[in-house]
C-alpha positions as CSV (number, residue, x, y, z in Angstrom):
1,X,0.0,0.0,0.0
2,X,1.4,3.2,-1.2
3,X,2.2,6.3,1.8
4,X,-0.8,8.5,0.6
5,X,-2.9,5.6,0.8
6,X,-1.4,4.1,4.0
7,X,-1.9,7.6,6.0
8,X,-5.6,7.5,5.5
9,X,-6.3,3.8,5.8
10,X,-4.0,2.7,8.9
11,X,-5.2,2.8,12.3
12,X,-8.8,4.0,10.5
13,X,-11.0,1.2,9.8
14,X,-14.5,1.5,10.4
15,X,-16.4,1.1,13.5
16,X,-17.2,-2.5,14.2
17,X,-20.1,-1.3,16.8
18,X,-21.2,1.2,14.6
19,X,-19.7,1.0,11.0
20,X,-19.1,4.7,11.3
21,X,-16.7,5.5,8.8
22,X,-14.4,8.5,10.8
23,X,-12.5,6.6,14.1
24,X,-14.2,7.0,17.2
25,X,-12.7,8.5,20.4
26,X,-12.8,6.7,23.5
27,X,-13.1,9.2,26.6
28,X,-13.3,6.5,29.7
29,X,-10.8,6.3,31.6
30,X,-11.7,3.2,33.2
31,X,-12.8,0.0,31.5
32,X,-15.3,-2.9,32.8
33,X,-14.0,-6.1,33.6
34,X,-15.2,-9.1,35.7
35,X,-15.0,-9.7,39.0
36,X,-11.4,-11.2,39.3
37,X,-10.3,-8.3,37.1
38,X,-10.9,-10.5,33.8
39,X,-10.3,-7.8,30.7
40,X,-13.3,-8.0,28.6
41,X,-12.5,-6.2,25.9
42,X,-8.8,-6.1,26.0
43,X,-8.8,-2.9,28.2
44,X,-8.5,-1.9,32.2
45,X,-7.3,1.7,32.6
46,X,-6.8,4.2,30.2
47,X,-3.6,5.0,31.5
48,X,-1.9,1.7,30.4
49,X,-4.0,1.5,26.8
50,X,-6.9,3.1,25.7
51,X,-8.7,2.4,21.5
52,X,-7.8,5.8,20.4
53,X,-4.0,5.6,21.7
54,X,-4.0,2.2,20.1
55,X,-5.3,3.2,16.8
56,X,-2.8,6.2,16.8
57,X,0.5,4.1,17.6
58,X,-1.4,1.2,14.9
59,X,-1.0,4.5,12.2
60,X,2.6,5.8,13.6
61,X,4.1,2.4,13.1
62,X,2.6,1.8,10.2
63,X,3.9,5.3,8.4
64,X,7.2,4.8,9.8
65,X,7.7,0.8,8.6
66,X,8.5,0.3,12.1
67,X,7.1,-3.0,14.7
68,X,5.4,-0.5,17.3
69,X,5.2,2.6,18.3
70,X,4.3,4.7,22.0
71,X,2.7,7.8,22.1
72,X,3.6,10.5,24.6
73,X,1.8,13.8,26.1
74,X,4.5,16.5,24.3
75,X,7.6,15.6,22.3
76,X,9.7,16.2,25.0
77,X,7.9,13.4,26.9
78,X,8.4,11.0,24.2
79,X,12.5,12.3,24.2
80,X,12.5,11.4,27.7
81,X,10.7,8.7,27.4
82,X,13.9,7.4,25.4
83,X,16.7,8.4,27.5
84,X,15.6,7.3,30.6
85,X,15.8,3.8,29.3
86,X,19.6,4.2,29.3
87,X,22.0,2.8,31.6
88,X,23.9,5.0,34.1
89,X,26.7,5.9,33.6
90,X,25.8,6.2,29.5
91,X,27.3,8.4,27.1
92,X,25.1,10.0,24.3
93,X,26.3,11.6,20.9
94,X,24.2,14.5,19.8
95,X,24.1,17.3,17.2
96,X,26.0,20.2,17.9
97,X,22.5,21.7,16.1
98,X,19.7,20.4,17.8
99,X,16.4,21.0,19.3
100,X,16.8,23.0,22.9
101,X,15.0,20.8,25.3
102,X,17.2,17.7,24.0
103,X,19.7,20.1,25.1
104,X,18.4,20.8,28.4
105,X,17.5,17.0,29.1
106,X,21.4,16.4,29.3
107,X,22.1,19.8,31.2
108,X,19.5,19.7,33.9
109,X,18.3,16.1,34.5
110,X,19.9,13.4,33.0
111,X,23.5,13.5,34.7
112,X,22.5,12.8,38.0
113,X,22.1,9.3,36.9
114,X,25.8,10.0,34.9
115,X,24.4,9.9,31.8
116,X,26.4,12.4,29.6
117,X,26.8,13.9,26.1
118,X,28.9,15.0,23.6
119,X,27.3,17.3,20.7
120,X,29.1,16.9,17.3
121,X,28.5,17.8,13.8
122,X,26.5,14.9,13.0
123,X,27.5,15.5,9.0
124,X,31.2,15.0,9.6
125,X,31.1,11.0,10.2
126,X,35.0,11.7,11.0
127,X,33.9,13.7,14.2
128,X,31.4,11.5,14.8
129,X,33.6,8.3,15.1
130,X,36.0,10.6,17.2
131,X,33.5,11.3,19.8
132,X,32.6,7.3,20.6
133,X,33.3,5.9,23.6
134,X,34.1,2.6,25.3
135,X,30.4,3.9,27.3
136,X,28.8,5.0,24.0
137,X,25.4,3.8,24.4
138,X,22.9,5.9,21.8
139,X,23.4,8.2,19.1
140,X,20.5,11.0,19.0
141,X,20.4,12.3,15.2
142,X,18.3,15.5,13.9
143,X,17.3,15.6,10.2
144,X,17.0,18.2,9.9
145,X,18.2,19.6,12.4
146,X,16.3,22.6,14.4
147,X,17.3,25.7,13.3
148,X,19.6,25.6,10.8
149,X,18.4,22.3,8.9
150,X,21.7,20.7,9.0
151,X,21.5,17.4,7.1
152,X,23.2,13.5,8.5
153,X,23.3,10.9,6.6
154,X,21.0,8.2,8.9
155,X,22.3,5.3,6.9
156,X,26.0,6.4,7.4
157,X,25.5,7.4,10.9
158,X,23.5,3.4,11.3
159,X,26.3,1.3,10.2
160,X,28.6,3.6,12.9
161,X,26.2,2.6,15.4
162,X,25.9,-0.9,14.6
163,X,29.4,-0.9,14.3
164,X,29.7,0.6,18.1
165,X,27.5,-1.7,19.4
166,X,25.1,1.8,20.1
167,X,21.7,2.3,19.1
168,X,20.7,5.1,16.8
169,X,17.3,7.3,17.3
170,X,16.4,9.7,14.4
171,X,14.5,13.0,15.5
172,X,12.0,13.0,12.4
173,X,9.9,16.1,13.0
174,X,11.1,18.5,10.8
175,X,10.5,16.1,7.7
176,X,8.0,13.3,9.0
177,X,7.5,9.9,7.4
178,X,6.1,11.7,4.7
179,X,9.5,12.6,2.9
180,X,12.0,10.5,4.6
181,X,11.6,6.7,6.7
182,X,14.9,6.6,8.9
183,X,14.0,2.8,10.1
184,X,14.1,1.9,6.6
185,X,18.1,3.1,6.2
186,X,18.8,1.7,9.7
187,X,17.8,3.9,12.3
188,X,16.5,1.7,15.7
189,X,13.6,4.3,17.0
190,X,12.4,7.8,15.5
191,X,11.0,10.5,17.5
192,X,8.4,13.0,16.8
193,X,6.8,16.1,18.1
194,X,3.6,15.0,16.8
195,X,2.5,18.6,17.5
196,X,3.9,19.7,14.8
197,X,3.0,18.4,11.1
198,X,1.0,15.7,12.3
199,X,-1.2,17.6,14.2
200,X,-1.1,20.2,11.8
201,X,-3.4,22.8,12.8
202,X,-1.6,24.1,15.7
203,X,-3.9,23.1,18.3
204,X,-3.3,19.8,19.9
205,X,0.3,18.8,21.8
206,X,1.9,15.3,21.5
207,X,5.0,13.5,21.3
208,X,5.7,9.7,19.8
209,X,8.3,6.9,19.4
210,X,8.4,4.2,16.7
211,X,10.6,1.4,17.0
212,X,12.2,-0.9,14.4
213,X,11.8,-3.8,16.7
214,X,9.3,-4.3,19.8
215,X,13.2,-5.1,21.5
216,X,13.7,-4.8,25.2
217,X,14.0,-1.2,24.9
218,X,10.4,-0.6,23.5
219,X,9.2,-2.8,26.9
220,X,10.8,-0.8,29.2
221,X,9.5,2.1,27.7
222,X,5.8,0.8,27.7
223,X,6.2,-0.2,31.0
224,X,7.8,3.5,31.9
225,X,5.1,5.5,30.5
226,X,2.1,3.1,31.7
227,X,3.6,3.6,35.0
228,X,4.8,7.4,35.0
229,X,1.6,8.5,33.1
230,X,3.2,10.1,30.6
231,X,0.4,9.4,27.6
232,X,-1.8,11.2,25.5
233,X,-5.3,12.0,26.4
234,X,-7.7,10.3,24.0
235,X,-8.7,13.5,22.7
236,X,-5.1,14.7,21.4
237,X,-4.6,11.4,20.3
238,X,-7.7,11.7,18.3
239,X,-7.0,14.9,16.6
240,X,-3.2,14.1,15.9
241,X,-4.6,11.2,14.2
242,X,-7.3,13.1,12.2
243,X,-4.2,15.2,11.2
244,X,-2.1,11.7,10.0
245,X,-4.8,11.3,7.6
246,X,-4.2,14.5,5.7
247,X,0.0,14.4,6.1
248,X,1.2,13.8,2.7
249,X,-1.3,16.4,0.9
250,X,-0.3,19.4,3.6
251,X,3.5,18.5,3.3
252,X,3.3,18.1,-0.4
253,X,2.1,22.3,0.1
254,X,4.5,23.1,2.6
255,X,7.2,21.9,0.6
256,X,6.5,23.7,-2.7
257,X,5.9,27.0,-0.7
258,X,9.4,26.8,1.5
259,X,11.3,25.4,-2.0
260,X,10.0,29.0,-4.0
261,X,10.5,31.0,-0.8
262,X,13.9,29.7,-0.1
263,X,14.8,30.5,-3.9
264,X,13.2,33.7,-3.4
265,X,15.1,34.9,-0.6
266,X,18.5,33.3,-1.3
267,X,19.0,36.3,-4.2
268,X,18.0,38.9,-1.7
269,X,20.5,41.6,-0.7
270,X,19.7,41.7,2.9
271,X,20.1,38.0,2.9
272,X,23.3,36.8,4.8
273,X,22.5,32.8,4.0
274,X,19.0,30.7,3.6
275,X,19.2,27.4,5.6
276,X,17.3,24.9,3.1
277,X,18.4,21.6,2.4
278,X,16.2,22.3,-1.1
279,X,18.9,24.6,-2.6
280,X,22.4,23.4,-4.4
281,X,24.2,25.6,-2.0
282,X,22.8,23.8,1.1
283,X,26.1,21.7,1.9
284,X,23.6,18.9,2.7
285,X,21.8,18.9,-0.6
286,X,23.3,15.8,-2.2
287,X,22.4,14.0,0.9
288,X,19.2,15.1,1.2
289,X,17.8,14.3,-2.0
290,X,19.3,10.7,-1.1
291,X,17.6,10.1,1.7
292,X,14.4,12.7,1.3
293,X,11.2,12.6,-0.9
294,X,11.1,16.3,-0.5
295,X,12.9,19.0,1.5
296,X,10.6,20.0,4.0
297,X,8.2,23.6,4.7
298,X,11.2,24.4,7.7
299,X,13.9,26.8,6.5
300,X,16.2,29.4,8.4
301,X,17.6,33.0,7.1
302,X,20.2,34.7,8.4
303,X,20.5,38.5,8.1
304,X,23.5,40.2,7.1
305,X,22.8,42.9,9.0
306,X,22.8,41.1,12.1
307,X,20.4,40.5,15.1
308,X,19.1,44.2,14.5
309,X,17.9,43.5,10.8
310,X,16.5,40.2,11.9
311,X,14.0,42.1,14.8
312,X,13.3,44.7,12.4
313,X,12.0,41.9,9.6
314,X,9.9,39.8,12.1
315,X,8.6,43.1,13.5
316,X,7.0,44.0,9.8
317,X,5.4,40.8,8.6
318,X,1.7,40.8,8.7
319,X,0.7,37.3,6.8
320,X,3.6,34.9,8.5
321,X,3.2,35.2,12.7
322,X,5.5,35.3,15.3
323,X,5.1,32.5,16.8
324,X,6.9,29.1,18.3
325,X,6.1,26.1,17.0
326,X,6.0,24.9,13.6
327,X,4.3,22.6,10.9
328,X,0.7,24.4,10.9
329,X,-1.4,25.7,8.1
330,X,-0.1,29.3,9.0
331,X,3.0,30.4,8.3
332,X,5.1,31.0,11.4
333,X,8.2,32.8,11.9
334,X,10.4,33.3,15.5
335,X,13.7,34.9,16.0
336,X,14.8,31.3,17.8
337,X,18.1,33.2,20.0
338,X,15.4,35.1,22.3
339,X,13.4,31.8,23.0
340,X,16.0,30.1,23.6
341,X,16.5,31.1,27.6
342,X,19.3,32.6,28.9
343,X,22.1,30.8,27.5
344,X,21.0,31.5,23.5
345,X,22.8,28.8,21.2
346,X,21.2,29.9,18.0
347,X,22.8,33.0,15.8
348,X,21.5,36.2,16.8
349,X,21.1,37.1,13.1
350,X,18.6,33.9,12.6
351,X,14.8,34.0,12.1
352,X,13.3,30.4,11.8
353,X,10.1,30.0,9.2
354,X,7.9,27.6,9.8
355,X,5.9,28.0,5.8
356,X,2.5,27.1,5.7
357,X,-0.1,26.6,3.3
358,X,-1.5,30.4,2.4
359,X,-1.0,31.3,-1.1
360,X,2.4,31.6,-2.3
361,X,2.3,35.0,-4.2
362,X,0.7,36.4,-0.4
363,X,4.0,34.8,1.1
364,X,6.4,36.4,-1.0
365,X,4.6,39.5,-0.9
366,X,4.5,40.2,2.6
367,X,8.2,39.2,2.8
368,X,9.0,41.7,0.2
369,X,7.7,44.2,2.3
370,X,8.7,43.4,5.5
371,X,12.8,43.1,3.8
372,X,11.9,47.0,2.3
């Protein structure tokens, strides 16, 4: 079954109460069973399983190629939901260009238990095989990565893994299984912010994992998030698969729009450098159109004018939005240094776009006038 076909289809069937067509959602969070506890219908408490989580994991895996998947409340829960499966005393490689709460996971929580990272430049596979250790245990990949859509090659950065004896986890977001599979070139888990594109409409929160394999690590994550509570509520599950269904004709639109507007801006004079693995320049390019369907609505602009010139330009838009967040209908834009916290890692001169699906010509116009 073909990806257009497959997003529609999987975890969708009809009703076999009803027969109704759209997937029901399930609200109770409590399930009846007989008097020694016997599960009737599969079910006990909707913190361990619920039908509508099972339906959205059922579509996750599916899109992905991978065994099983585990959905989470936020992205960030579905990140941690990873990590704390790993051994003290672990070491981690991540990208040098990466989302900030990955960041802040290793800073803040993680090394109490001695778990530790290294960030590298996950496109030089030289530093990368510098920065293993005898301890390595995971490598966390980002592609591409959030903000400057840095581009690794997951099937290169697989066999150094394997290689290792280390796992390798693929933070899909930015492209989703829409234009590029990383279980299918070797990858062991992906990630996802399921907020983002899947959702779609900027209005429901959620995180997921999809694993290759239901291995050892999948059960201890199950078991983690049945007993931590860190799930989904029906509901968001519900709406972030009513999203799944539309995915590949929203991203097919996002991608056309960021591909012109990345063109567009790359020949403007107030332009320092446009951050899009869709043009030749991008030093990612070759890779991307390896491992890619399409290059994503996510691109980055630096201004040559510095942090100033950046504020100015987000402070004229009217169509695109300052906003955080990314992969809704709307166009969203966010000078990512000053959301970043105090400790900024992101160039002062960046804005981040987030392109939605408003009519191009609108797009380019109100960035014409906001550059003026």
């Amino acid at each position: 079954m073909r990806f257009e076909t497959l997003a529609i289809h999987a975890g969708a069937e009809a009703d076999a109460e009803t027969g109704a067509v759209a997937p029901p959602l399930h609200m109770s969070t409590t399930f009846q069973h007989g008097p020694a506890g016997e599960r009737r219908a599969g079910y006990e408490y909707q913190r361990e399983a619920n039908p509508t989580q099972d339906r959205l994991e059922t579509c996750l895996a599916a899109l992905e190629g991978g065994e099983r998947a585990l959905v989470y409340a936020s992205g960030m829960a579905a990140m941690q939901g990873y990590l704390e499966c790993l051994a003290n005393g672990s070491h981690v490689l991540i990208p040098n260009d990466c989302y900030t709460g990955l960041r802040a996971l290793f800073h803040e929580f993680l090394p109490h238990r001695g778990i530790t990272a290294t960030a590298v430049d996950m496109s030089d596979l030289l530093e990368v095989r510098a920065a293993l250790r005898p301890e390595t245990a995971l490598i966390w990949a980002e592609t591409p990565s959030n903000p400057l859509l840095a581009v690794a090659d997951i099937a290169a950065l697989a066999e150094i893994a394997k290689a290792h004896g280390a796992r390798l986890v693929c933070d899909n977001t930015f492209a989703t299984p829409a234009l590029q599979q990383p279980l299918a070139l070797g990858a062991d888990a992906v990630m996802h912010s399921t907020t983002k594109y899947f959702g779609g409409h900027s209005d429901v929160m959620g995180g997921a994992l999809v694993f290759a394999q239901a291995d050892s690590v999948y059960e201890q994550a199950a078991h983690r998030r049945h007993i931590t509570g860190s799930i989904a509520s029906p509901f968001n599950s519900w709406l972030i698969l009513r999203g799944a269904r539309s995915l590949p004709a929203r991203m097919a639109w996002h991608c056309r729009n960021a591909q012109l507007i990345a063109e567009f801006l790359s020949s403007h004079p107030a332009i320092e450098s446009v951050n899009y693995p869709g043009l030749p320049t991008h030093p990612g390019h070759a890779i991307a159109r390896k491992q890619m369907r399409d290059f994503g609505g996510m691109l980055s602009i630096q201004f040559t004018g510095g942090r100033e010139a950046a504020l100015r330009f987000a402070s004229r838009v009217k169509v695109f939005t300052n906003a955080t967040s990314l992969g809704g209908v709307e166009s969203l834009i966010e000078h990512r240094a000053s959301t970043e916290g105090a400790n900024p890692v992101s160039p002062q001169n960046l804005i981040r776009m987030s392109v939605g699906l408003e009519h191009l010509d609108d797009l380019i116009d109100d960035l014409k006038q906001a550059l003026l």
